[in-house]
C-alpha positions in Angstrom: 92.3 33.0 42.9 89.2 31.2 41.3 88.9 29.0 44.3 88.5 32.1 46.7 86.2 33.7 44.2 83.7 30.7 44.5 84.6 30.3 48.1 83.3 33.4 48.7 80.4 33.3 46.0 79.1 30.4 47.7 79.4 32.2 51.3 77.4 34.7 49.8 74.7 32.7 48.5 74.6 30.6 51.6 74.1 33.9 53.4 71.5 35.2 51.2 69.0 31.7 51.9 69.5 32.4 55.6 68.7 36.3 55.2 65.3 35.2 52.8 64.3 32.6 55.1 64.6 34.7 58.0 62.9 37.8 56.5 59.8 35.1 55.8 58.6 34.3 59.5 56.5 36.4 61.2 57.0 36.4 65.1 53.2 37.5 65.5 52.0 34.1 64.0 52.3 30.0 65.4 53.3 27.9 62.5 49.7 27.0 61.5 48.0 30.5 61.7 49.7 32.4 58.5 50.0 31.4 55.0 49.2 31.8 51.4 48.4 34.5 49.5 46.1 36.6 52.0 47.3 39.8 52.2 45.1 40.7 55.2 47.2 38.1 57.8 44.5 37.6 60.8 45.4 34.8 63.1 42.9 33.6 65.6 42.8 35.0 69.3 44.6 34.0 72.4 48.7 33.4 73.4 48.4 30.1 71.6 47.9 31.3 67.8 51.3 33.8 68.6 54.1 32.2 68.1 55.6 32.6 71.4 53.2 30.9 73.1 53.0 32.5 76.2 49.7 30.8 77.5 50.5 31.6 81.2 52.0 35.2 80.9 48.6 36.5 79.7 46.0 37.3 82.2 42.1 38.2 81.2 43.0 41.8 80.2 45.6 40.6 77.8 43.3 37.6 76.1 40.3 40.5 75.9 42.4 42.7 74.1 43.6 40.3 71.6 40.3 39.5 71.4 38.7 42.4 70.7 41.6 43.2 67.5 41.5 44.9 65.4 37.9 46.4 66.4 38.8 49.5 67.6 36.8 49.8 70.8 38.7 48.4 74.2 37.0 45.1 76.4 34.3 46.1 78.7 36.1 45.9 81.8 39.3 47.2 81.0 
């Protein structure tokens, strides 16, 4: 009985450093662009700061919008 209980104490616990570590990332960000204790999170512009990375999906509507964030007025030629 106290070899299932700490069986299943150290499942848990296990489970619990996978469930923090996963609830840290941030999709939005590439590994270098977020950190510390900034609340206000701004990476830089363009598909390489994301952390996707999805340089050749974008086209130059997509990189102007991304540029122009969080300013709430939309590129020139869009």
């Amino acid at each position: 009985m106290l070899i299932k209980l700490a069986a299943l104490g150290a499942a848990g616990f296990v489970g619990y450093q996978f469930y923090r570590k996963r609830r840290e990332t941030n999709e939005a960000f590439a590994a270098d662009q977020a950190g510390g204790p900034n609340f206000a999170q701004v990476r830089n512009a363009g598909a390489a700061a994301t952390a996707t990375g999805d340089e050749g999906k974008w086209d130059a509507v997509d990189e102007e919008i991304d540029e122009s964030f969080p300013a709430s007025d939309p590129p020139a030629n869009y």
